[in-house]
C-alpha positions as CSV (number, residue, x, y, z in Angstrom):
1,X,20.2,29.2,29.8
2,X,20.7,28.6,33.6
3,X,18.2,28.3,35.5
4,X,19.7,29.3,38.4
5,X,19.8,32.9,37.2
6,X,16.1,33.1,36.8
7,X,13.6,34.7,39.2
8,X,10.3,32.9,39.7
9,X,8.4,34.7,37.3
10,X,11.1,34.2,33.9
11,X,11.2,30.6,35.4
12,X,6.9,30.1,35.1
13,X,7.9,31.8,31.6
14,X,10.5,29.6,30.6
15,X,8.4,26.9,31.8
16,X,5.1,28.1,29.6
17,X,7.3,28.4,26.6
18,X,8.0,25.1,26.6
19,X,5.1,23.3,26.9
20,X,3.9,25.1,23.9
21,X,6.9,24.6,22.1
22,X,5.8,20.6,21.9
23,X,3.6,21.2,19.3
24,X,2.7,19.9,15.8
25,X,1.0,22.1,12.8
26,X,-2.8,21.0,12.3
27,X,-3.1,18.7,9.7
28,X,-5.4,19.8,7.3
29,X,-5.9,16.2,5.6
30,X,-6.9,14.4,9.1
31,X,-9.9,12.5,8.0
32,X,-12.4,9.8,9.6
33,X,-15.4,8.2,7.6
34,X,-16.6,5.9,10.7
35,X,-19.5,6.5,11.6
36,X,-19.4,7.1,15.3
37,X,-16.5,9.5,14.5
38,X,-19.4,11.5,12.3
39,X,-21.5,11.3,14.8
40,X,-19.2,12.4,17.3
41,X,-18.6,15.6,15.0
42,X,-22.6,15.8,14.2
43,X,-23.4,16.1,18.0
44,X,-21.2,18.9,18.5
45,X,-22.1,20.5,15.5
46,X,-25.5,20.7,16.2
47,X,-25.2,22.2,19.2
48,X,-22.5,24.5,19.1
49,X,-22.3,25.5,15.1
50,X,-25.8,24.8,13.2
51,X,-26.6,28.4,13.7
52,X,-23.4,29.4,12.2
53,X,-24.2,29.0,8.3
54,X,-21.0,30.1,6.6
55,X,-19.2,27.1,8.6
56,X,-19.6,23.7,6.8
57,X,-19.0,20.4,9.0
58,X,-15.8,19.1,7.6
59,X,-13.6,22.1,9.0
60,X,-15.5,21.2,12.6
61,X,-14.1,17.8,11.6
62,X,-10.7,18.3,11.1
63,X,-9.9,20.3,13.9
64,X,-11.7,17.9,16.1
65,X,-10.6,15.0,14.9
66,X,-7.1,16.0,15.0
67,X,-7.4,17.7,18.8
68,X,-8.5,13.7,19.5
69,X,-5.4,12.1,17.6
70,X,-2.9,14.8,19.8
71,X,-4.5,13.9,22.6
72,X,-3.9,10.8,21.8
73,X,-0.3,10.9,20.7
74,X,0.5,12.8,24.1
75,X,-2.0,14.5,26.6
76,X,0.3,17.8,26.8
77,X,0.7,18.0,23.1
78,X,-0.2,21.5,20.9
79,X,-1.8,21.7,17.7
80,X,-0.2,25.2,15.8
81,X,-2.7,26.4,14.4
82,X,-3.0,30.1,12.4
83,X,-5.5,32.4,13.4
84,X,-4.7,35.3,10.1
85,X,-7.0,35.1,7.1
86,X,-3.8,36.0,5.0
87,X,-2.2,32.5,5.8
88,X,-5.4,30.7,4.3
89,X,-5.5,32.4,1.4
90,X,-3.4,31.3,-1.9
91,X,-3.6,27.8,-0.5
92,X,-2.6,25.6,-3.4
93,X,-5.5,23.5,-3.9
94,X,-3.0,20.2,-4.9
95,X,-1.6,20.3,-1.1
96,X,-5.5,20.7,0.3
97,X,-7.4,18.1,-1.0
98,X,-10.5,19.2,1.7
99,X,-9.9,22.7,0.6
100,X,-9.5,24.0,4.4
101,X,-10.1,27.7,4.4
102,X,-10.4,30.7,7.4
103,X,-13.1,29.1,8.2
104,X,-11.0,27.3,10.3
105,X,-10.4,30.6,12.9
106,X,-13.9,30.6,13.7
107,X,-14.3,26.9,14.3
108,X,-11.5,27.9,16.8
109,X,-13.1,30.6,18.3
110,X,-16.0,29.1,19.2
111,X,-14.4,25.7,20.2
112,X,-13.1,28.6,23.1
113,X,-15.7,30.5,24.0
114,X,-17.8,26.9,25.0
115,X,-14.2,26.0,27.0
116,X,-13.7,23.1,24.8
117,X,-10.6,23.9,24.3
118,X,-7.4,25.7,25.6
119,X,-6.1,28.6,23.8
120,X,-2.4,30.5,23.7
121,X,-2.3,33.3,21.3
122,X,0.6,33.6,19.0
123,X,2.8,36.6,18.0
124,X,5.4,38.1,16.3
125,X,8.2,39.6,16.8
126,X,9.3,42.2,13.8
127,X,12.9,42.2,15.1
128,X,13.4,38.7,14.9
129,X,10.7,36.3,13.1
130,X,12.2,33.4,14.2
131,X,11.2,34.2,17.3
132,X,7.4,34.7,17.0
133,X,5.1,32.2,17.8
134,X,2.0,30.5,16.1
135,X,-1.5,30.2,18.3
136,X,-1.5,27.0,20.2
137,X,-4.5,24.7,21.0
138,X,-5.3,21.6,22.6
139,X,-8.3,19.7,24.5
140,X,-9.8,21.6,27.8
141,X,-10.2,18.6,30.3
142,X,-14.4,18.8,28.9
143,X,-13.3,18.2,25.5
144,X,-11.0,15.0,27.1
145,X,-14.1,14.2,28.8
146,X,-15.9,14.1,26.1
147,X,-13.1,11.7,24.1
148,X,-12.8,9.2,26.5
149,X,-16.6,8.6,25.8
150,X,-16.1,8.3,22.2
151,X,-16.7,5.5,20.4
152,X,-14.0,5.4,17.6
153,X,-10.5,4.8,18.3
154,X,-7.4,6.7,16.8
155,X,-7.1,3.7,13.7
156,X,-10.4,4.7,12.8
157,X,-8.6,8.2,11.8
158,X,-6.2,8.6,8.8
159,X,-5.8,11.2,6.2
160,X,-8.1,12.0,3.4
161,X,-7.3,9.6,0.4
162,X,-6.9,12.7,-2.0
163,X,-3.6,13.9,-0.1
164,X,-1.2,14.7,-2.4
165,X,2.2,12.1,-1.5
166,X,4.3,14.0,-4.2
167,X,5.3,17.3,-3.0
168,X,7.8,19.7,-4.9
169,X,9.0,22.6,-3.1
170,X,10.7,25.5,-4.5
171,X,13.8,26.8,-3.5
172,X,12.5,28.4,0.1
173,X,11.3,25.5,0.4
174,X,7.7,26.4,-0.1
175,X,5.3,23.9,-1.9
176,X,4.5,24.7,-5.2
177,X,1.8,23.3,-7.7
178,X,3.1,21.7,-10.9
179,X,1.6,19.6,-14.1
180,X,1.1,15.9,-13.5
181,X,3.1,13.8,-16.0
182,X,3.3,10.0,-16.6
183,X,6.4,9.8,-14.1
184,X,4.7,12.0,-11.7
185,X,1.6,10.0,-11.9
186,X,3.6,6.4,-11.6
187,X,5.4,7.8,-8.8
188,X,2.1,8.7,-6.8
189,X,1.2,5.5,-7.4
190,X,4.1,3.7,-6.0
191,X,3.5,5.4,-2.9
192,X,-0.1,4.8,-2.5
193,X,0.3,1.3,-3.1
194,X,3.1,1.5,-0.5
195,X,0.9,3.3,2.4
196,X,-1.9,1.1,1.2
197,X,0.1,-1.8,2.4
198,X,1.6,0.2,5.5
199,X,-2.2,1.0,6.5
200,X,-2.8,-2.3,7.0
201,X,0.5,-3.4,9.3
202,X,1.0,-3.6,12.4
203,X,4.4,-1.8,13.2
204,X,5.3,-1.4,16.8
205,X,8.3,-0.4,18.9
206,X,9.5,-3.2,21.7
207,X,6.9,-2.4,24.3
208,X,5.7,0.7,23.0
209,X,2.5,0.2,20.8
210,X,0.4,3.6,21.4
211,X,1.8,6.5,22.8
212,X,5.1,7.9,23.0
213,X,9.1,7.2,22.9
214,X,12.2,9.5,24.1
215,X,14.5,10.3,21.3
216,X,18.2,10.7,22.5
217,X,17.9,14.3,22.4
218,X,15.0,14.3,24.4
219,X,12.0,14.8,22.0
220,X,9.2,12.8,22.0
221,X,8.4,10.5,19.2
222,X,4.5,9.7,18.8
223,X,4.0,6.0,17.5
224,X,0.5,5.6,15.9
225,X,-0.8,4.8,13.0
226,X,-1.5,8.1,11.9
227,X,2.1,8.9,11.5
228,X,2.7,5.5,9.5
229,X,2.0,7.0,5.9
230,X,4.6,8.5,3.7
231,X,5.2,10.7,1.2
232,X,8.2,12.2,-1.1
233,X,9.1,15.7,-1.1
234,X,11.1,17.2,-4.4
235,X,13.2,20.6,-3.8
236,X,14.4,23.1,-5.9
237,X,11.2,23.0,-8.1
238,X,13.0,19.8,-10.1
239,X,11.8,16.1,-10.3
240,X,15.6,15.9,-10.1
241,X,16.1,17.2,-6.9
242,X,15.5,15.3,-3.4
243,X,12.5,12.9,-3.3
244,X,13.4,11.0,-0.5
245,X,10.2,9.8,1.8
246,X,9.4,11.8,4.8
247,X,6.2,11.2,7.4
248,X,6.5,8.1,9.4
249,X,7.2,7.9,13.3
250,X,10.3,5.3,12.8
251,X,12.5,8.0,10.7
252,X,12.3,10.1,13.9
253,X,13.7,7.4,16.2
254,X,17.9,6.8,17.1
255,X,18.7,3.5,15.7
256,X,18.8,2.3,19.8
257,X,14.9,2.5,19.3
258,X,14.8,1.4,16.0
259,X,16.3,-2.1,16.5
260,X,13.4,-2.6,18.8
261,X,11.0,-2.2,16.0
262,X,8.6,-5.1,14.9
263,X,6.6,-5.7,12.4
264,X,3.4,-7.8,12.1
265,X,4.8,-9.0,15.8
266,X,7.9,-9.9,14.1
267,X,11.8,-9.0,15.0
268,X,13.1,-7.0,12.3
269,X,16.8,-6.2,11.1
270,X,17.6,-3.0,9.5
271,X,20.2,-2.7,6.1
272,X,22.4,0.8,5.6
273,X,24.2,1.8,3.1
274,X,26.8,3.2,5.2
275,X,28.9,5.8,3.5
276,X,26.5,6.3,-0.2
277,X,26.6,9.9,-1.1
278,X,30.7,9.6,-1.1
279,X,30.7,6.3,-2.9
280,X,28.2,8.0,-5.5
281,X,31.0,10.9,-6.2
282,X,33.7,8.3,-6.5
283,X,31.5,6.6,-8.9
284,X,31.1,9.1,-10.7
285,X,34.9,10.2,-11.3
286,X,35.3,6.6,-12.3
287,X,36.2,5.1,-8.9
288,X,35.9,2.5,-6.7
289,X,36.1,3.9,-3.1
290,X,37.0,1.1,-0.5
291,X,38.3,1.9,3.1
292,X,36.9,4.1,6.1
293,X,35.9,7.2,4.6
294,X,35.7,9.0,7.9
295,X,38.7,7.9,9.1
296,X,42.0,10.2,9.4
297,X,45.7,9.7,9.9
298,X,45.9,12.7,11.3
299,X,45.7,13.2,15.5
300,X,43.4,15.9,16.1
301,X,43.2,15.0,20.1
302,X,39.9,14.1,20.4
303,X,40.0,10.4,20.5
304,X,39.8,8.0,17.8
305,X,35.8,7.1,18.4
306,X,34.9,10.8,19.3
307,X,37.3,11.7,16.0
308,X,35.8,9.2,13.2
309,X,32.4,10.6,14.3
310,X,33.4,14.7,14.1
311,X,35.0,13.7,10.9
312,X,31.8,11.8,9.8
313,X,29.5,14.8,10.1
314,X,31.8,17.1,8.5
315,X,31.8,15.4,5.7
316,X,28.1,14.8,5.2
317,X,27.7,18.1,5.9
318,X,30.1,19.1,3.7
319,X,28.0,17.5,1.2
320,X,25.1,18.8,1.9
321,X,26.0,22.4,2.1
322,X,25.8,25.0,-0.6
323,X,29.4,26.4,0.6
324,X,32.3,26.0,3.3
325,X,30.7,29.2,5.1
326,X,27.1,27.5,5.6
327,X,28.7,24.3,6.4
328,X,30.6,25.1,9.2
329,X,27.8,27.2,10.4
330,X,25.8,24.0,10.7
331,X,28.3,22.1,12.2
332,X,28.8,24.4,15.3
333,X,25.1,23.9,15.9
334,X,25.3,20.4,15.7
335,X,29.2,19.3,17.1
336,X,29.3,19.2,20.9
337,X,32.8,19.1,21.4
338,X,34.6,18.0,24.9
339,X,35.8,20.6,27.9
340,X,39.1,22.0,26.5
341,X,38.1,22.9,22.9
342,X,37.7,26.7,22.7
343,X,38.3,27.4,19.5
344,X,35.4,25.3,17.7
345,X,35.2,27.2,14.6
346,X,38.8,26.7,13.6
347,X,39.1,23.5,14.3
348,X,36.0,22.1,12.7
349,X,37.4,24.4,9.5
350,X,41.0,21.9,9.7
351,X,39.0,19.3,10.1
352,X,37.0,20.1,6.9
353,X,40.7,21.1,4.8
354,X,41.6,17.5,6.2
355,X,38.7,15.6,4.8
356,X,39.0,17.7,1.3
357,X,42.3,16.3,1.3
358,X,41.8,13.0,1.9
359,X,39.1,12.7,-0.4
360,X,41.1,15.0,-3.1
361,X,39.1,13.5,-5.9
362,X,35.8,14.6,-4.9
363,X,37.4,18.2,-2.5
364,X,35.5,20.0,-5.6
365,X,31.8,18.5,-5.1
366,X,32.4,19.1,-1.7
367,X,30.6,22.1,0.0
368,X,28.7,22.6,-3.5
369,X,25.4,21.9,-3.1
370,X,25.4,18.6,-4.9
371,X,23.9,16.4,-1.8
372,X,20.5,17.5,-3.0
373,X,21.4,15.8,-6.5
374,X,22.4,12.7,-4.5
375,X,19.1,12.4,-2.4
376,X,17.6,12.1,-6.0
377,X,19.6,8.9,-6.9
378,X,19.1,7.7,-3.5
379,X,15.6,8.0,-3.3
380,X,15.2,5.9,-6.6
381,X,16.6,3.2,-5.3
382,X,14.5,3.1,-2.1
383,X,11.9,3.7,-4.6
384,X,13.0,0.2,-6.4
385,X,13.2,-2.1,-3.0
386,X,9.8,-0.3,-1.6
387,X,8.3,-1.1,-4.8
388,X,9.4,-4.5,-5.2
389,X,8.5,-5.7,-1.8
390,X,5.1,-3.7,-2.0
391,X,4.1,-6.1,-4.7
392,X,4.6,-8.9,-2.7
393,X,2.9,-7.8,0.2
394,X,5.9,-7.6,2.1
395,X,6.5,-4.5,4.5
396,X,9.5,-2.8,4.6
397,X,10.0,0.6,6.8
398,X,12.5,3.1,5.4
399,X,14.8,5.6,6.6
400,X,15.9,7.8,3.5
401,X,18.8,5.6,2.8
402,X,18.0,2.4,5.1
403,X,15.7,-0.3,5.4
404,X,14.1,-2.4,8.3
405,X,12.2,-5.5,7.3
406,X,11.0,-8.5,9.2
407,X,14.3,-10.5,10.3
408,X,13.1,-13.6,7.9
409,X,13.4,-11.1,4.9
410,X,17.0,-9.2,5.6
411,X,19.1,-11.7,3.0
412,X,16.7,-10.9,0.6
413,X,16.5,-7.2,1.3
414,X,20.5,-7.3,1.6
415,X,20.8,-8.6,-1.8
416,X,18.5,-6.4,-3.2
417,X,19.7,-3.4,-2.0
418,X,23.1,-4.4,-3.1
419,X,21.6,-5.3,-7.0
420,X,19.6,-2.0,-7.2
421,X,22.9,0.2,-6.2
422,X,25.0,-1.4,-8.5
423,X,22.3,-1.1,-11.3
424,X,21.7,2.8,-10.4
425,X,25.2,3.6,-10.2
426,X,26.0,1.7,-13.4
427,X,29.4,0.4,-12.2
428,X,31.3,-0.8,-15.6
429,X,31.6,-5.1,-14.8
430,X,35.1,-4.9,-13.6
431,X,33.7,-3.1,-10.6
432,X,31.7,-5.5,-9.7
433,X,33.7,-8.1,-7.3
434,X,35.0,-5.0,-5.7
435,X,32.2,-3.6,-5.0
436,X,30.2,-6.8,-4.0
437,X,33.3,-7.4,-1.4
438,X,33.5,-3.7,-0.1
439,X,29.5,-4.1,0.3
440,X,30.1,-7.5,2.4
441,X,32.9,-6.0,4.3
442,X,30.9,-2.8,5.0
443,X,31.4,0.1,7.6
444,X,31.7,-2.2,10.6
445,X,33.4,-5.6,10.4
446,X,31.5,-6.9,12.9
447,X,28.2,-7.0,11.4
448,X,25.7,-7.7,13.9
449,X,21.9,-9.1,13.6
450,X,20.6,-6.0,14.5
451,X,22.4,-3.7,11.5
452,X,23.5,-4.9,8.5
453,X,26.3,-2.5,7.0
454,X,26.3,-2.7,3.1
455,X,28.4,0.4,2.2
């Protein structure tokens, strides 16, 4: 949109819209048992809600508690919160462990009317939903007041021990309930253990150690400690299906940021495996890949840097798309091409024939669906180095197929990493000195301290 072409009023609109587009859902699971934070809740419960009987403390809590920790992350930072009955009700009880209810509205409400907090009113648009809007909140300059006199800090705030850290969603993506099991069960347990040992590190970003960090595309990244727990979501309604981790503020960072990432005041190095959903479909047709497998012969005028990177995001998105059509859809949202290129669609599309063809063995688990299937095998073998390290107290930060660890740990984390692929992917023995050399020659030839390329 240009701005040029706006009059002073769309301007003050296009301004509002987004300040209240950077914005996070409430979290439901926020949770505090110190006991100035109860106190802090206890004061303003008794003089604001005590008359209000149908309202019990702990959904006071909550929304409190979590106005403090956006506050926290970033002083012009909304909290989406919804103000219908009908999106409180059918709650799965699994996913809300404090079992939050519409009581929530009128803890808004009157969190309002005493201008303790400032309040933008949602809507929808029946034309286009995507387009509506969910009520925002965040702290009036009394409610700040009232923070900055607080005696607990945001590390005295995480979430409620009982949140559930295995998630399955169904095919819209919705979360679902489903029957523990024995794996289900050693799963969760894995990943408690895991953010047990998180809880309790200190991970911080160069100079940044509360507060904010700029992502490349201009987004904010919050780094705290309440947004250093993790959990695995499952898709499709299958245990077979995704499962990679999700929740922590370093997945959200470029890898610029990331190298400037320490942990327990210690440098860290970071290990990719660069190139693993393709070497998984070559594995499983009985072959070893070795070579660029974003590279092309073929000139397609964009440069050979600018090309190899195109060609890289086709193919993952390739991958990860359920056909061509929804593929290339994605791509145009997410290529930025150079001055010149008119005709995007058609030449991402001859991009995409190109890749099939170079990659003719796997053209047929391309643009399938079967990425999904991928992220399952991929998140077990995070799931093996997380756990390993976890039982020797060791942290070790992931991001869905990479790892950062304190620089004094990276040969062992290398190694390992390279013995729990090989393991997964159950390469017959003759694979294994070709493997082991394509895993030491890597991505990049010129490995650097800072990223260590092992596929």
């Amino acid at each position: 949109m240009n701005e040029n072409n706006l009059d002073d009023q769309d301007l003050i609109n296009l301004r509002k819209a987004e300040a209240l587009n950077f914005s996070r859902p409430l979290d439901v699971h926020v949770w505090s048992e110190h006991p100035e934070a109860n106190y802090f809740v206890h004061l303003i419960y008794r003089q604001l809600f005590e008359k209000e009987t149908n309202i019990r403390k702990k959904h006071l809590k909550v929304v409190l508690l979590d106005l403090y920790v956006a506050w926290k992350e970033h002083a012009e930072r909304f909290i989406a919160v919804h103000m219908s009955p009908k999106d409180y009700s059918g709650l799965i009880d699994r996913y809300n462990a404090l079992h939050i209810k519409d009581t929530t509205i009128r803890v808004v409400k009157i969190l309002r009317k005493n201008n303790l907090i400032e309040l933008h009113t949602g809507f929808q648009d029946r034309k286009n939903p995507s387009k509506g809007r969910v009520t925002r909140i965040k702290s009036s300059d009394s409610l700040v007041e009232l923070f900055t006199k607080a005696k607990f800090e945001c590390k005295d705030i995480a979430r409620h021990e009982n949140y559930e850290v295995i998630q399955l969603k169904d095919s819209n993506k919705k979360l679902i309930d489903y029957e523990d099991t024995l794996e289900t069960k050693r799963m969760r347990r894995v990943v408690k253990d895991y953010n047990a040992l998180l809880a309790e590190t200190d991970i911080t970003c160069g100079h940044v150690s509360d507060g904010d960090i700029v992502r490349k595309n201009g987004h904010k990244v919050a780094i705290d400690r309440q947004h250093q727990q993790v959990h695995r979501v499952f898709n499709n309604g299958s245990f077979e299906d995704g499962g990679r981790f999700y929740g922590p503020w370093w997945q959200n960072l470029s890898q610029e940021h990331r190298q400037n990432i320490y942990i327990n005041g210690q440098p860290t190095l970071e290990a990719d495996y660069a190139g693993l959903h393709i070497i998984m479909l070559y594995s499983f047709k009985g072959i070893l890949y070795e070579g660029d497998p974003y590279h092309l012969d073929q000139d397609f005028g964009l440069g050979e840097d600018l090309q190899r990177k195109v060609c890289k995001k086709v193919i993952l998105f390739a991958i990860n798309a359920e056909s061509e059509e929804k593929a290339l859809q994605a791509l145009r949202a997410e290529v930025t091409f150079p001055e010149g290129f008119k005709d995007h669609s058609n030449f991402l599309k001859s991009i995409l024939a190109a890749m099939k063809k170079k990659h003719q063995a796997i053209a047929g688990s391309l643009c399938s669906g079967v990425g999904i299937k991928l992220q399952f095998i991929d998140s077990q073998i995070i799931e093996r180095v997380i756990e390993q390290f976890t039982k020797r107290k060791i942290p070790v930060l992931t991001v869905h197929d990479s790892c950062i660890i304190a620089s004094k740990y990276a040969e062992e984390l290398s190694k390992m990493m390279e013995d729990v692929l090989t393991e997964q992917l159950k390469f017959p023995l003759n694979f294994e000195e070709g493997l082991r050399k394509f895993l030491l020659a890597g991505e990049e030839p010129d490995l650097t301290l800072s990223k260590i390329k092992l596929l």
